[in-house]
C-alpha positions in Angstrom: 194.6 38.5 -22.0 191.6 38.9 -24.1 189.8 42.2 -25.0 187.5 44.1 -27.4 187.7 44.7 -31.5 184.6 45.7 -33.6 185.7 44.0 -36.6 184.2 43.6 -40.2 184.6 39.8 -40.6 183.6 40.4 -45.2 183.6 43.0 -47.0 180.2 44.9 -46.5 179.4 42.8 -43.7 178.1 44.6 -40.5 180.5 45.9 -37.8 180.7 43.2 -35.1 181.9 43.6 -31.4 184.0 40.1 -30.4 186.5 39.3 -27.6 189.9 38.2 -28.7 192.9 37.2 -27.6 195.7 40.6 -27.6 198.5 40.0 -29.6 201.8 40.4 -28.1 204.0 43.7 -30.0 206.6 42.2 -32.3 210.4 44.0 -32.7 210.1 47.4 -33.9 206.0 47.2 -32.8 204.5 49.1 -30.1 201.3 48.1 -27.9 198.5 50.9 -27.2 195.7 50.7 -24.9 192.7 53.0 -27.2 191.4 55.7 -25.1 189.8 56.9 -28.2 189.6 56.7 -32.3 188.0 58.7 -34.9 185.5 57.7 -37.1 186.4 58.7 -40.7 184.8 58.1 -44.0 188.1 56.4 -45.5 187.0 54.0 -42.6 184.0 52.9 -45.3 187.4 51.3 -47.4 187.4 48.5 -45.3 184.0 48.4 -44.4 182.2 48.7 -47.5 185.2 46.6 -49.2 186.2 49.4 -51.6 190.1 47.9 -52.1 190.9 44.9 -53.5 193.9 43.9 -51.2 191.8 44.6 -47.5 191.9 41.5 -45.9 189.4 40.3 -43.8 188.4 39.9 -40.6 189.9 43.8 -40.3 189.2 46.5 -37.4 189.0 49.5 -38.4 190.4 53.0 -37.4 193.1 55.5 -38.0 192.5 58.0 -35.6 193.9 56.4 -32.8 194.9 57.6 -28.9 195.9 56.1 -25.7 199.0 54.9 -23.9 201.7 52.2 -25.1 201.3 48.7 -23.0 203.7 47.2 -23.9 207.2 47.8 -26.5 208.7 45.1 -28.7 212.6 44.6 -29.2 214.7 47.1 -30.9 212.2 49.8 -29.6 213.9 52.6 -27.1 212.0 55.4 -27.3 208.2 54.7 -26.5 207.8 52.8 -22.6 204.8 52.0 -20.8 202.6 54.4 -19.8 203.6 57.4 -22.4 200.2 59.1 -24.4 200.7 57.9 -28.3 198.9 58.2 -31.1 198.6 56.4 -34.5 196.9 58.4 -37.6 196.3 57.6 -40.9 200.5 57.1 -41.8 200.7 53.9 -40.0 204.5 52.8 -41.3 206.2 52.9 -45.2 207.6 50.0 -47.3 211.2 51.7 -47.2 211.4 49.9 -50.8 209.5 52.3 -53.2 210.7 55.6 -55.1 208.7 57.8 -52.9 210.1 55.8 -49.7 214.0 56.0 -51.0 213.3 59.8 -51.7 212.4 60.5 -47.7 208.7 61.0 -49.0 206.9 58.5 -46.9 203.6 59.8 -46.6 203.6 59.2 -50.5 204.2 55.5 -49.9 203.1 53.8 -53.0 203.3 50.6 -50.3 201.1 52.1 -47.2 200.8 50.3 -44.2 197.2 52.5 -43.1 195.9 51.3 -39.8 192.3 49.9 -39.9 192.7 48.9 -43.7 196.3 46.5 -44.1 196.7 45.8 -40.1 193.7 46.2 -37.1 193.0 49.4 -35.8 191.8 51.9 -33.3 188.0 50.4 -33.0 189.8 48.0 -30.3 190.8 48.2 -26.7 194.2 47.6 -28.0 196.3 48.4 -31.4 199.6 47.0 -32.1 201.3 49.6 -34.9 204.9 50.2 -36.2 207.6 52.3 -34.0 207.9 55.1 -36.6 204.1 55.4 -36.8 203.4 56.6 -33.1 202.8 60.4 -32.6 203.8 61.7 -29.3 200.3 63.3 -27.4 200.4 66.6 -25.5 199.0 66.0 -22.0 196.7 68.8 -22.2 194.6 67.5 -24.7 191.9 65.2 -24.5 191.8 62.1 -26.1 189.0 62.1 -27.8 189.5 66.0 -29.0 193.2 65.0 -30.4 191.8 61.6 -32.3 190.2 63.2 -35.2 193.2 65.6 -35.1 195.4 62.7 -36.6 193.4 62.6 -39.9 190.9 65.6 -40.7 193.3 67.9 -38.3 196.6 66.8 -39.8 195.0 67.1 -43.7 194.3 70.6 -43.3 197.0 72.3 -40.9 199.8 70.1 -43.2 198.2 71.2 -46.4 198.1 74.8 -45.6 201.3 75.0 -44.0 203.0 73.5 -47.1 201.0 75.3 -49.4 202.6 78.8 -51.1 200.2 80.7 -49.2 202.0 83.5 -46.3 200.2 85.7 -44.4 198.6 87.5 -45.0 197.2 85.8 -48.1 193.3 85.5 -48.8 193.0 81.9 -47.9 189.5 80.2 -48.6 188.5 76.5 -47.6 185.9 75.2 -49.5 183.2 73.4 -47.2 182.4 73.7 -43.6 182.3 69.9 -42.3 184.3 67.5 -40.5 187.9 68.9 -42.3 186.6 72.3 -43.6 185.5 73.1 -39.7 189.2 72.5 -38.7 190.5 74.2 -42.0 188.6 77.3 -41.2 190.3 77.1 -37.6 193.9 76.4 -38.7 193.8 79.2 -41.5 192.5 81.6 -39.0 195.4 80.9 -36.5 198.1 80.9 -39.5 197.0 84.6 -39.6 195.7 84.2 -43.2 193.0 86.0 -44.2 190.6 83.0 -44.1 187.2 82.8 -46.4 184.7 80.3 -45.8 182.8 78.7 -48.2 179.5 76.9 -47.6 176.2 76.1 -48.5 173.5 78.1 -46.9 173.2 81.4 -45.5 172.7 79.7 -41.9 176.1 78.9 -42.0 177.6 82.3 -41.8 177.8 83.0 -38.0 179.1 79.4 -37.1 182.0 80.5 -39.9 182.6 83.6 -38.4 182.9 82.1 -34.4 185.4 79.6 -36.0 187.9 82.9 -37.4 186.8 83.2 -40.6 186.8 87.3 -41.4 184.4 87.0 -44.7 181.8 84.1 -45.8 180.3 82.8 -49.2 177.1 81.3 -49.2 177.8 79.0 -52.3 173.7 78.8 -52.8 173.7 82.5 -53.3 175.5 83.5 -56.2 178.6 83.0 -57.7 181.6 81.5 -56.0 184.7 82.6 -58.2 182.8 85.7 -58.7 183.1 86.1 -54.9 186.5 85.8 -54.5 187.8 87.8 -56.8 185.6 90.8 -55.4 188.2 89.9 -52.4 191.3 90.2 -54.6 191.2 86.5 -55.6 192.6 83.2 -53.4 196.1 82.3 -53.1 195.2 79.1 -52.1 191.9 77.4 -52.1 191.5 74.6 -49.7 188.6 72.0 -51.4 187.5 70.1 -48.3 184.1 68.7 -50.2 183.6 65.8 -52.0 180.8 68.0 -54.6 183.2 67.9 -58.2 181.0 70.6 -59.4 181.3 72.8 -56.3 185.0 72.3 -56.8 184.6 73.4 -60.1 182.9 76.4 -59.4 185.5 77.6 -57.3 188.4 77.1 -59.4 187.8 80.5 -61.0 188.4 82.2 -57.9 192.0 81.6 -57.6 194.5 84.7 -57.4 197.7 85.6 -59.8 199.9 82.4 -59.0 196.7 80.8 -57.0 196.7 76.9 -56.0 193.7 74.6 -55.4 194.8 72.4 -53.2 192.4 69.4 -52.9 192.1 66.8 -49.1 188.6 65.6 -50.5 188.1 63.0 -52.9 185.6 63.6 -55.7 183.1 61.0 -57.3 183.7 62.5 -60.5 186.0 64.3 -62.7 186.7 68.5 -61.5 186.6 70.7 -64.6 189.1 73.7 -65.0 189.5 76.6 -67.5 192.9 75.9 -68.5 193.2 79.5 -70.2 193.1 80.7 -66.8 195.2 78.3 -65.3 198.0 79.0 -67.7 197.7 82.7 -68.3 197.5 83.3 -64.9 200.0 80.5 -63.4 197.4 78.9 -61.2 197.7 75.3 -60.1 195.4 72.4 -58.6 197.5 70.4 -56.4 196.7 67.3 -53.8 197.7 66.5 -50.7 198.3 63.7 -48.4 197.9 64.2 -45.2 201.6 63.7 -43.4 204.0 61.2 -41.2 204.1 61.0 -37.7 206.2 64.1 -37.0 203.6 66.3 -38.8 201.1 64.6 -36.7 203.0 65.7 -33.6 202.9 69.1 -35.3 199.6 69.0 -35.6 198.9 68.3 -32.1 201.4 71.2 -30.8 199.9 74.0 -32.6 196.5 72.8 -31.6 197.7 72.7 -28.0 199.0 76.1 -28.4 196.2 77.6 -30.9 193.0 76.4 -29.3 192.3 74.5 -32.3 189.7 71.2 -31.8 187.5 69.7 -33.6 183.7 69.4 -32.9 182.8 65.6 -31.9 180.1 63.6 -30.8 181.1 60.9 -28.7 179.8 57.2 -28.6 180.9 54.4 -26.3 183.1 51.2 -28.6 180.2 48.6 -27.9 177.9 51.2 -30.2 180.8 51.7 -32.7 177.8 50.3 -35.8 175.7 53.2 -34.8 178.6 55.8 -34.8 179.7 54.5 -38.0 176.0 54.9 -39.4 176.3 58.3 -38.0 179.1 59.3 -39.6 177.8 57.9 -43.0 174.8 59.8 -42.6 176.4 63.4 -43.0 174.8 63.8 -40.0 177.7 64.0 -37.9 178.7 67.9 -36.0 181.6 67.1 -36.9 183.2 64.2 -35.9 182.5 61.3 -34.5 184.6 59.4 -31.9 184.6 56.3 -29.8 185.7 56.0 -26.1 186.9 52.8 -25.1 186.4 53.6 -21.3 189.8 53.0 -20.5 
């Protein structure tokens, strides 16, 4: 049997549709037919060649939905025909600290879909047992795909951050992970501020449940928050070191920044403030299978989705362009058809 992969056959080399042979699932591997994957900017990592241990030819993708084909030995609880998933965690070493500790997100060994095996940008993807995430039948495919990266970030960072409700919770940036922070925060029953650029941007925050806006262009940004009794937790959602920077002051008593977007340069901090005051910055890495399955639930039950734009797998060049661009409302996605 042969099918579709868009595969980068070099680092930086263009995406390329071929036809290939599909792999049969090894034991303790599971077969998935793609209905749909995400199109992420981590996806640029095997793209752009940004690691040094990507080998190539590589498809990439790790927001990944559709139904298992077919079930290797030693694999009882997927069969054919079930709606699975496959996000960013796409399996663990079992061998490092993090591993032996039960923290496998923090795999210091990842096995990441799309970057050290094939992924979703495919007909088919062949992934590790403990990496499938169970898919509510009420959601859409190509709605719950971007939920298993920028949806799991931000509902898994909140959720396991020291905020309760009804904090002051604040994500910083309104894109393709701030869109779904704002969302999640709201539904938590925090009381959710969002930051952006732009005064334009206020309404669209408001419709997605946030109860107060900053327009970052307008004035101060600490200065702002602690008018609202300061943040218990900042989400960063940007990539801007200097926006995150600004915002650091904004924290409340005991306050974490808790940072899902990666900075091209160092953040600075007022570390008088962060020790008087007991505040914190803090990362996150997105979560395992089971809080992918989280993930989906509450979303299911919340109303939570993303905002996509949808492209077809033989255009999957132009929807990564797309997403490169900035472009993007606020994901993009690509439907295999199937």
């Amino acid at each position: 049997m042969q099918a579709r992969y868009v595969q980068v056959e070099k680092a930086g080399a263009p995406l390329k549709l071929v036809t290939r042979d599909v792999p049969e699932p090894a034991a303790g591997q599971v077969r998935i037919r793609v209905e749909a994957c995400g199109v992420c900017h981590s996806d640029s990592i095997t793209v752009a060649g940004l690691l040094p241990f990507v080998t190539y030819p590589r498809v990439p993708g790790h927001e990944i939905i559709g139904k298992v084909d077919a079930v290797g030995g030693g694999v009882a609880q997927w069969k054919p025909g079930q709606r699975a998933g496959v996000g960013w965690y796409g399996g663990h070493c079992r061998r490092c600290e993090p591993c032996r500790r039960g923290d496998l997100v923090a795999c210091q060994n990842p096995l990441i879909p799309g970057i050290i095996y094939d992924g979703g940008y495919a007909d088919y993807v062949i992934a590790p047992f403990e990496a499938l995430v169970a898919v509510p039948d009420s959601l859409k495919s190509v709605e719950a795909a971007p939920l298993l990266c920028a949806g799991i970030t931000t509902f898994n960072a909140l959720r396991n951050s020291p905020a309760k409700p009804p904090d002051t919770v604040a994500i910083l940036g309104m894109g393709g992970l701030g869109h779904l922070g704002v969302q999640f925060a709201a539904k938590m029953g925090f009381n959710t501020v969002a930051i952006a650029r732009g005064a334009d941007k206020e309404k669209f925050a408001h419709e997605l449940g946030a109860r107060h806006y900053i327009d970052s262009t307008a004035g101060d940004v600490a200065a702002a928050l602690q008018k609202l009794g300061g943040a218990k937790v900042i989400l960063a959602t940007v990539t801007d070191a200097d926006a995150m920077s600004a915002a650091l002051g904004g924290l409340g008593y005991a306050g974490e920044f808790l940072i899902v977007g990666v900075p091209g340069k160092p953040i600075q901090a007022d570390v008088g403030g962060l020790i008087m005051q007991r505040r914190s910055i803090q990362g996150w890495p997105s979560g395992t299978s089971i809080d992918s399955e989280d993930t989906l639930k509450f979303s299911e039950i919340t109303g939570v989705l993303p905002l996509i734009e949808k492209y077809p797998l033989d255009r999957a060049a132009d929807a990564y362009e797309r997403m490169m661009s900035g472009k993007a409302r606020f994901r993009v996605v690509l439907e295999t058809g199937a």
